[in-house]
N, C-alpha and C positions, 0 to 999 in steps of 0.2 A: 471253643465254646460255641453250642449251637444257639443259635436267636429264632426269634417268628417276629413277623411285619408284625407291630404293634397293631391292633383292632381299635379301633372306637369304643370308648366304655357304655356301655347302654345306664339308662336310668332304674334305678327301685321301679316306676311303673314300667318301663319296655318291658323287664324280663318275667313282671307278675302278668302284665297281659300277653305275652308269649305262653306263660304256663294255662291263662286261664283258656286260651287258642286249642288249647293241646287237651283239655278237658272231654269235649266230645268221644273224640276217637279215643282213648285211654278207658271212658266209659263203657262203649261198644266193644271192646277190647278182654275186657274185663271177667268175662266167663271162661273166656281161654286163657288168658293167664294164670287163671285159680285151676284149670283142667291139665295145663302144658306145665304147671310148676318153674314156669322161666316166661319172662315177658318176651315177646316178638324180638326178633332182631330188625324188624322196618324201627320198631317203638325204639329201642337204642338209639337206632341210626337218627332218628326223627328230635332227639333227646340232642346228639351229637350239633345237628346242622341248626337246631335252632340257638347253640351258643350256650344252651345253659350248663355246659359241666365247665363252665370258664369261667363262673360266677367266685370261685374261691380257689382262682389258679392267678400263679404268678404273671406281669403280662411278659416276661421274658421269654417264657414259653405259650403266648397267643393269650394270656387270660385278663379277666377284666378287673380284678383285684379289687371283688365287692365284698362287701359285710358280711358278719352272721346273720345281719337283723334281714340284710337280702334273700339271703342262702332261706332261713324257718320261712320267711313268705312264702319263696317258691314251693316247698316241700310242703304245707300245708294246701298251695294251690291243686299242682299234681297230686296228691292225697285226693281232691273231689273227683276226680275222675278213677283213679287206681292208686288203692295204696301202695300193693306190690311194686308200681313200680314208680312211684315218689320214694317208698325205702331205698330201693337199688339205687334212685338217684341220689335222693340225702346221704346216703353212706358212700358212696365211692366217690362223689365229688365235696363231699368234704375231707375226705382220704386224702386229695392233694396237700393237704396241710401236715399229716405224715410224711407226704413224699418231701417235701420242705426242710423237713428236720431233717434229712440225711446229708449227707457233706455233697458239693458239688457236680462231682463225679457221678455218685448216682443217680440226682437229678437230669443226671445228662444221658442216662443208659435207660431211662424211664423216655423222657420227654426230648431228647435230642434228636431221635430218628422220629418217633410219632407223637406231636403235640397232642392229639387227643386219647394217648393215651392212659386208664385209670389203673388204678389199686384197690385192690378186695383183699381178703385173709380176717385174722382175727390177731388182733391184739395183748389179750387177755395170757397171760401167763401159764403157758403146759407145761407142767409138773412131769407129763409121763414121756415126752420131748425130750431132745440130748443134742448134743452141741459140743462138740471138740475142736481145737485148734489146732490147725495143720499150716502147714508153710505157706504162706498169703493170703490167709483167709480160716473159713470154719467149713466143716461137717459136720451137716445137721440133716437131722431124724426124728419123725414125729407127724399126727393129724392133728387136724385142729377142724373142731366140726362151726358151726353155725359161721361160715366164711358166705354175708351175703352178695348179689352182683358176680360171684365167681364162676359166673357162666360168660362172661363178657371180658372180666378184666385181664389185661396183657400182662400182670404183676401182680403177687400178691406178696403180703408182708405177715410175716410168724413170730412168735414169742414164744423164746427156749432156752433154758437153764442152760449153763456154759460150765462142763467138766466138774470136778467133785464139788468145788465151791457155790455152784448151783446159782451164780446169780445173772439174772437176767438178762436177756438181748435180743433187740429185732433183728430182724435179718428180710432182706429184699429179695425175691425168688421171681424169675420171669416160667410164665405161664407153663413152657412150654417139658418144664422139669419138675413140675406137680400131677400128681393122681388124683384126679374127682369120683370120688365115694356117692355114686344115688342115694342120699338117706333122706332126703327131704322130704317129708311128708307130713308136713303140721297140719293141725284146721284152720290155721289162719297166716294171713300173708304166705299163701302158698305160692306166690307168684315170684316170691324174691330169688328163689334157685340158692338157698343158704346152703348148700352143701359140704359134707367135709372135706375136707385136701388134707393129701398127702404125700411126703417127700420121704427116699430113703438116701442118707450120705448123700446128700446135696452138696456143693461145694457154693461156698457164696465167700467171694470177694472182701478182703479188707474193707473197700469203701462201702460195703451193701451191709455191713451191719454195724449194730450201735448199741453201747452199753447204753441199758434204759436208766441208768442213775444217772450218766452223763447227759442226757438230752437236753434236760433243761439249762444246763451250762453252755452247752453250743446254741443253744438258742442266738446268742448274740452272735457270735460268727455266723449263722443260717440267715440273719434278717441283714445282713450286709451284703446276702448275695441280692435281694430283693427287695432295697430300701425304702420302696413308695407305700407298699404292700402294709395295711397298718392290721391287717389281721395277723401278721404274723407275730404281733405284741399279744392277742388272745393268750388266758392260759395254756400251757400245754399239759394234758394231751385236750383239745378245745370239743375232740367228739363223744359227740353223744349229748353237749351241752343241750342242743334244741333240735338234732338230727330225728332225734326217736316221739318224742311228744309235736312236735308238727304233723307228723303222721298220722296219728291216733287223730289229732282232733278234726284234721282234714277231712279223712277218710268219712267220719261221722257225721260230717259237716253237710260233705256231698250226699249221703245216706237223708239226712233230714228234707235237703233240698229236693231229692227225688221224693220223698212220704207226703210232702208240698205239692209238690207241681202235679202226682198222680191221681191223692184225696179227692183232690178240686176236681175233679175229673171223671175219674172211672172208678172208682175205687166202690165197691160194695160191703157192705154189711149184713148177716141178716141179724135181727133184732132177736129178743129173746119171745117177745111176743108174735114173732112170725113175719114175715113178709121181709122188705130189704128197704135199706134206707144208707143216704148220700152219710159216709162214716166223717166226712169234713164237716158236717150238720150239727153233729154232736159235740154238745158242750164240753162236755169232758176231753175230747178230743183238743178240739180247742183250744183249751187251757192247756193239754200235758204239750202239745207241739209248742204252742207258744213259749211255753217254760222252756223246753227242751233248746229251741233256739235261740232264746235268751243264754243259755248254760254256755252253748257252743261257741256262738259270737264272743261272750267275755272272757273264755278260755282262749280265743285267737287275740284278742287283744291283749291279755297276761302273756305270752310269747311275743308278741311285738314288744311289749315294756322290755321285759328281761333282755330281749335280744338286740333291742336297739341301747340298753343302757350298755352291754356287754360290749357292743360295736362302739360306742363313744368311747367306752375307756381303751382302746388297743386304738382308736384315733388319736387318743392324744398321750397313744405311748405309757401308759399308765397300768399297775399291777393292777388286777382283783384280789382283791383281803377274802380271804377266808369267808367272813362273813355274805361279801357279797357271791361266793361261789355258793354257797350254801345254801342262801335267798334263789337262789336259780333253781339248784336240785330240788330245793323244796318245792315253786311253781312247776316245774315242770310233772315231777311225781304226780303233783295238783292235778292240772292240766287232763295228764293222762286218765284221772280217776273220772273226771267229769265226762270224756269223751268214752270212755267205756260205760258206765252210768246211762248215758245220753243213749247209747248205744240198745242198749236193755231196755228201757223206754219208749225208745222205738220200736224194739221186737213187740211189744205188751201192743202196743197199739196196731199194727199188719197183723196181728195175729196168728194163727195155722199157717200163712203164705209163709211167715219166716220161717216157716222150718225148711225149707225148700233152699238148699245150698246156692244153687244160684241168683235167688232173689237178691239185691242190693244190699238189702237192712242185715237178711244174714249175715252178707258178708260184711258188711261194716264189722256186723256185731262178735264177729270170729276178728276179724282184724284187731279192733280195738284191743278184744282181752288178751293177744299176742304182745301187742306192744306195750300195754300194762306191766307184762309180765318179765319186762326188761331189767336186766338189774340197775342199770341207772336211776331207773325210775321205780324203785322199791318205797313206799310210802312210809313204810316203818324205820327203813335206815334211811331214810330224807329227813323225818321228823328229829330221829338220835341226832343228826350232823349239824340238825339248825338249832335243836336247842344247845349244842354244847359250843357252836359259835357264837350264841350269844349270852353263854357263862365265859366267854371269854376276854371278851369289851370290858 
C-alpha cells in the first residue's frame, strides 16, 4: 500500500483565496487558450502546486478531503479568470471521486507512483464501443469524444457494453494506450482540449474495471478504504452535480466584473444623435448592469445553498432522496440559464465590440451557451424530474 505525508487541510477561505490569486494570470491567459484549444501547461502546473486538485482527493493519497460545497466555490472562482480552464479543473479533480470507486488496487496503479495524478474520459455509455472478456481481464474497443482535460491527464476512464449481453462497464485506461483524435473545435470553452480518445483491444486488468450496476454496492467497501473522507457518502455518480453550472455562472461573473471596471473608464459610446458619451452615464445602462449583477450574485449563492446542503448530508453520512437530487438538478439547470441570459445581456450592452471573438463578454457569452448546452443541465428534463419527485412524496 503506497501512502503520502498527510498535508495540512486548508480552510473553505485559503483555497477560494488561492483561486481568487490565480484570477489575474488565467485572465491574461485567456485569448490563447481559446487560440491553443488546451490551457498552458505553466497553467496546469500552477493548478498542481497551488494544491487545489487535492480539494476532493483522499488524504491517503496527499488530498485534503474537502466538500462539494468547496470544490463549486473554487470552480466558480477560476471561472472569473478562464472558464476553459476552471472546466478542466472542475472535471478532473472531481474525477477523483471516480477513481474512489474502483477497488484498491487501482487506486494504487493511479495514485501510488504519482499522487498528482488525474482522470479524463467520458463516462456516458458507447453503444458503438465493445468489450470482451479474455483471461484476467477485458478487451476493449471504441472512441469516446467530448473526454475534457484529456490533454493532461495520465488516465482516462471509458464506458463500454461487455459481449452480446451489452451491459455496462468502466474500464480504467492509462494514457499512454489511448489515441487523441483533434476534433475540437467548438465556439465555446475552446480551451478545455475535450477531445476524442481512442483505444483499439486494449487489455484492462480485472481490477481496472467495474460493472456500472455494481458500483453503488461497493460503494461501502470503497469508503472503508478512506473512512474520514465524508464525500465519499455524496451520491454516486456525485459529477456533474455542481461541476458544470459553477462554470457557466463564474465565467459570466468575471465577464460582468470586467463591463464594470472598463464602462467606469474608457468605454465609449456614440450616441444616436451624434457625438460620444461615458456608456456608464447612461441610465439604461445602469439598470441593465445592475440587474445583471444582481442575477449573477444570487445564482452564486443558489450553488452555495445546494452545494453546502449536499456537503452536510455526506457529513453526516446521510442518503439524498430523490427529491433532494432533483431540487439540485433543477437549480443547477436554473443557474446555468441565468448565467447564459446574463451573458446576452451583456453582449446588447458592449455592443459591435462583442462580436470580436476575443473580447471578454464574447467569450463569456460563447462560454456560457456551451455549458448550458450540457445535458445535465437540460431545463426541460430538470423541470420533468422535479415535478415527478415531487408526485412522489
Amino acid at each position: 500500500m503506497s501512502t503520502v505525508t498527510p498535508v495540512a487541510r486548508p480552510t473553505t477561505e485559503d483555497v477560494v483565496r488561492i483561486a481568487e490569486n490565480l484570477i489575474p494570470v488565467l485572465r491574461e491567459r485567456a485569448v490563447l487558450v481559446d487560440r491553443e484549444r488546451r490551457i498552458p501547461d505553466e497553467t496546469y502546473r500552477e493548478l498542481i502546486d497551488a494544491g487545489l486538485w487535492r480539494i476532493l482527493k483522499p488524504t491517503r493519497y496527499g488530498g485534503y478531503e474537502m466538500s462539494e460545497a468547496d470544490h463549486a466555490k473554487v470552480a466558480v472562482t477560476l471561472a472569473e479568470g478562464c472558464a476553459s480552464t476552471a472546466w478542466v479543473w472542475s472535471i478532473l479533480s472531481s474525477d477523483n471521486m471516480a477513481i474512489c470507486s474502483f477497488p484498491e488496487q487501482a487506486q494504487e496503479d493511479i495514485w501510488g507512483q504519482n499522487p498528482d495524478a488525474t482522470l479524463a474520459g467520458n463516462t456516458t455509455l458507447n453503444l458503438k464501443a465493445a468489450a470482451e472478456k479474455v483471461d484476467g481481464g477485458y478487451r476493449v474497443t471504441g472512441k469516446w469524444g467530448f473526454c475534457s482535460g484529456s490533454d493532461f491527464s495520465e488516465w482516462l476512464i471509458f464506458h463500454a457494453p461487455l459481449g452480446p449481453e451489452r451491459e455496462g462497464y468502466m474500464f480504467l485506461v492509462p494514457r499512454e494506450e489511448v489515441t487523441t483524435i483533434d476534433d475540437w473545435h467548438p465556439t465555446g470553452l475552446r480551451g478545455t482540449g475535450s477531445r476524442s480518445q481512442a483505444i483499439d483491444r486494449v487489455f484492462v486488468p480485472e481490477h481496472r474495471a467495474q460493472r456500472t450496476s455494481e458500483t453503488v454496492d461497493k460503494l461501502a467497501e470503497r469508503r472503508t478504504l478512506h473512512p474520514t473522507f465524508d464525500a465519499m457518502y455524496a451520491p454516486y455518480p456525485s459529477y456533474g452535480r455542481f461541476t458544470f453550472s459553477s462554470v457557466g455562472v463564474g465565467a459570466v461573473y468575471g465577464a460582468a466584473k470586467y463591463f464594470l471596471d472598463t464602462a467606469s473608464t474608457a468605454t465609449r459610446v456614440a450616441s444616436a444623435v451624434g457625438g460620444q458619451v461615458r456608456l456608464i452615464d447612461q441610465d439604461y445602462v445602469a439598470t441593465e448592469i445592475t440587474d445583471i449583477m444582481a442575477q449573477l450574485e444570487t445564482a452564486k449563492l443558489v450553488i452555495e445553498r445546494r452545494s453546502e446542503e449536499a456537503s452536510e448530508r455526506a457529513r453526516q453520512h446521510r442518503e439524498s432522496s430523490e427529491q433532494d437530487l432533483a431540487r439540485e438538478n433543477r437549480d443547477n439547470a436554473f443557474v446555468a440559464r441565468v448565467a447564459l441570459r446574463s451573458a446576452q445581456r451583456l453582449s446588447s450592452l458592449v455592443g459591435s465590440k462583442s462580436g470580436f471573438p476575443d473580447h471578454p463578454v464574447s467569450r463569456a457569452l460563447r462560454d456560457a451557451e456551451l455549458v448550458s448546452h450540457h445535458v445535465t443541465l437540460n431545463w426541460r428534463q430538470a423541470g420533468v424530474r422535479y415535478l415527478a419527485s415531487r408526485a412522489a412524496v
